[in-house]
N, C-alpha and C positions, 0 to 999 in steps of 0.2 A: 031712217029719219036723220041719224047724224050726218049722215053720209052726204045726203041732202040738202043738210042746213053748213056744214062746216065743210064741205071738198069741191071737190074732186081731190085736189091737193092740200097738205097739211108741209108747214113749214116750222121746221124743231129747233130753234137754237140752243145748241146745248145737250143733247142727245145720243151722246155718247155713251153716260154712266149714268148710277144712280136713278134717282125720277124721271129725268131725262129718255133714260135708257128706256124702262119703263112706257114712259109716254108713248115710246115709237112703236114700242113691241101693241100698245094695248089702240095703237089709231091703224097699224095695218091690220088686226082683226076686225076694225070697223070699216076696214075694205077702200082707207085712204091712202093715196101715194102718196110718197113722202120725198121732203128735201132735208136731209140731214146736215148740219152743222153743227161741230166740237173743234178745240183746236188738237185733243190729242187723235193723230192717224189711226195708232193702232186700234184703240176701243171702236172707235169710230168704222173703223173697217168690219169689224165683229159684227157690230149693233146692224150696220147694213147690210151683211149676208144675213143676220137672223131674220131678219124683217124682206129681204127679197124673198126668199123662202118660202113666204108665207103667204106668194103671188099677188104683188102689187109692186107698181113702179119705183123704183129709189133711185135717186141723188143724189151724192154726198161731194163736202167739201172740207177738208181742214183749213180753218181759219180763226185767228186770234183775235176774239169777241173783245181782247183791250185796246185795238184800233179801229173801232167800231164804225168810221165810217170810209175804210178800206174795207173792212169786211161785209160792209153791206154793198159796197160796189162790186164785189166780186161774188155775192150769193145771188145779186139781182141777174146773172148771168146764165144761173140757172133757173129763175123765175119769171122772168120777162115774160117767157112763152107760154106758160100757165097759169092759171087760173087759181092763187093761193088763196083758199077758201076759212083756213085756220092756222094764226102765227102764233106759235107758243114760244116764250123768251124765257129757258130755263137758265140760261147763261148767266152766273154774280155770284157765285158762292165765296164768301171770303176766302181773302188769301193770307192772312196772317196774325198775329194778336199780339197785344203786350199797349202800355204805356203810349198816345197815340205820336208825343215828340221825340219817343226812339224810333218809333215805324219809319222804314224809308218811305220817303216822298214817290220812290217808283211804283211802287207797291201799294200806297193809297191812289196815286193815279191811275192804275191801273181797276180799284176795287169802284172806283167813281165811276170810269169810263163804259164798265161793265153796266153796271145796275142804273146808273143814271144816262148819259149819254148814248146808250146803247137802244136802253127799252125807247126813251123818247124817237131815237131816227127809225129806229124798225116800227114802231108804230105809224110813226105820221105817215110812212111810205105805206105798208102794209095795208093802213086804215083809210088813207084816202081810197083805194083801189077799192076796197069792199062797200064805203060808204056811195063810190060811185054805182056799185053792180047791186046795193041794198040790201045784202045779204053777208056773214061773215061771222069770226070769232076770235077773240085774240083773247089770250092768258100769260099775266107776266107773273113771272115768282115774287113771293115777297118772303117774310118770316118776321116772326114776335119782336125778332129783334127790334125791328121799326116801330114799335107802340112805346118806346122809353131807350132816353140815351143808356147806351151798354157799355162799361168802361171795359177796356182792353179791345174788344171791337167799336169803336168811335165811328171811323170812314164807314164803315159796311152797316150798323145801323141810324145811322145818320141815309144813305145813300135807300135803303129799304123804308124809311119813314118817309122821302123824295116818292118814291116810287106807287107806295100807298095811295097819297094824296094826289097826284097827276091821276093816277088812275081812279081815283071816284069823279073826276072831272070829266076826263075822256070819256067814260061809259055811258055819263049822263048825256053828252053830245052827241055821240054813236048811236046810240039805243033808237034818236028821235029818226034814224037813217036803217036800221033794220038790221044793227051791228052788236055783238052783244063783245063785251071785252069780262073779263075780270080780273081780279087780282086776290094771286093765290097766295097767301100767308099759311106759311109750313113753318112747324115746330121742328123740335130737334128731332131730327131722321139718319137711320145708319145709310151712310152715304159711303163711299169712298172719302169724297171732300172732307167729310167729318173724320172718317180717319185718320187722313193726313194729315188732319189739325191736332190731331195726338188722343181725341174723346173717346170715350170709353162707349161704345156702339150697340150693350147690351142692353139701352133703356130705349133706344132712338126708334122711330117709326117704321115700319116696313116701306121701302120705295113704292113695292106694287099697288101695297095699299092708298098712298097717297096719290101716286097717279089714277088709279080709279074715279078715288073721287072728287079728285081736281077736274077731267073730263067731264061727268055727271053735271056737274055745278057751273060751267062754263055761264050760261042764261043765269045765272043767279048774282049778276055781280050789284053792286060794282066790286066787291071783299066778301071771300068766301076765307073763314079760317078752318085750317084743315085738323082733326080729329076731336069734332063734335064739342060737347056743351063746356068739358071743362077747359080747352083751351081757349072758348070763347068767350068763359069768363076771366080768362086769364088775360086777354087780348083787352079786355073792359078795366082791367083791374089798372093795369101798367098803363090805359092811359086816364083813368081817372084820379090815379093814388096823391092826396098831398097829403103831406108837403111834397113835394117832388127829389128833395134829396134822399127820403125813406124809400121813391120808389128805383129811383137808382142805384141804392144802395142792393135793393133786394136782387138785383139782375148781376150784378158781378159774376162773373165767370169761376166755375171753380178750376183750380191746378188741371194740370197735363196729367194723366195716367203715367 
């Protein structure tokens, strides 16, 4: 039935590592080919022998998801000719933190480009295609962060709180076209990303598990928040808290390990 409703082909931005990773591994046991995109090679080479393997067709491309519409001209290269049945946008993980007028300006352009800029073009291209053929599934990442500004991440939860909101719109218009979108809001998860942001990875969510049930929930959108009732009430919490200085205050990031 997935196979059916979401393929032939699945297109992964971001699929390299982490959830990502994950995704790819758990859409070729659902017997879809796949078009991989990450910008690092090496993982990215890994993730598509594991997944060829497992006999179904793969694609891959390294490219830098922060010049998002180079790199969608160059993924459409290898899309043109099929038939992409499900786009999943794992690609935005932030890339840095601290006080948001020391951040370089490259480095929030870059956390913009990703998460905003990025989901918008790959969907509009993506989702016309499906909304013509009636059938389809798109999943952009989100996370908590976007329910309440997060100081030291400012660009990245400002840019997932963007993301939220375009996506309860989009879903509502697709849906009436036989397109289901959602938008996948992840807590904190032991990622690689997470690593390298310095967090301590012994609290964070299993990737397998969040890709499971990010797939599952695809038709459930328009916002699926991922591991059940208590981060849904935390998702409720952050954006109904006032005053709203108490509720920003309570998101502050703790130190670096």
């Amino acid at each position: 039935m997935f196979k059916e409703k979401y393929g032939p082909w699945a297109l992964l931005v971001g699929g390299s590592e982490g959830v990502g990773a994950a995704m790819a591994r758990k859409l070729a046991g659902r017997g879809l080919n796949l078009v991989l995109v990450a910008r690092k090679p090496e993982p990215l080479e890994t993730v598509t022998a594991e997944v060829r393997a497992r006999g179904v067709d793969v694609r891959s491309l390294s490219a830098d998801i922060s010049q998002p519409l180079e790199a969608l001209a160059a993924i459409r290269k290898l899309t043109d000719d099929v038939e992409i049945g499900l786009m999943i946008y794992m690609a935005g993980a932030n890339l840095g933190r601290g006080e948001f007028v020391d951040l370089s300006m490259e480095m929030v352009r870059k956390v913009i480009a990703m998460n905003v800029t990025g989901q918008t073009e790959f969907t509009h291209h993506y989702g016309s295609l499906m909304k013509a053929r009636r059938k389809g599934g798109i999943l952009l990442v989100g996370s908590l962060a976007g329910y309440v500004g997060s100081p030291l991440i400012a660009p990245y939860s400002a840019a997932k709180a963007f993301s939220r909101i375009f996506s309860e719109a989009v879903w509502f218009e697709l849906k009436q076209h036989g397109v289901d979108l959602m938008h996948l809001n992840l807590n904190f998860t032991a990622t690689p990303a997470m690593e390298r942001l310095g967090y301590d990875l012994s609290a964070g969510a299993d990737p397998e598990e969040v890709a499971e049930e990010g797939l599952r929930h695809i038709a459930d959108g328009p916002v699926w928040v991922v591991g059940g009732a208590e981060n849904q009430k935390e998702a409720l919490r952050r954006m109904s808290w006032m005053p709203r200085a108490e509720a920003v205050a309570s998101v502050v990031l703790p130190a670096r390990k």
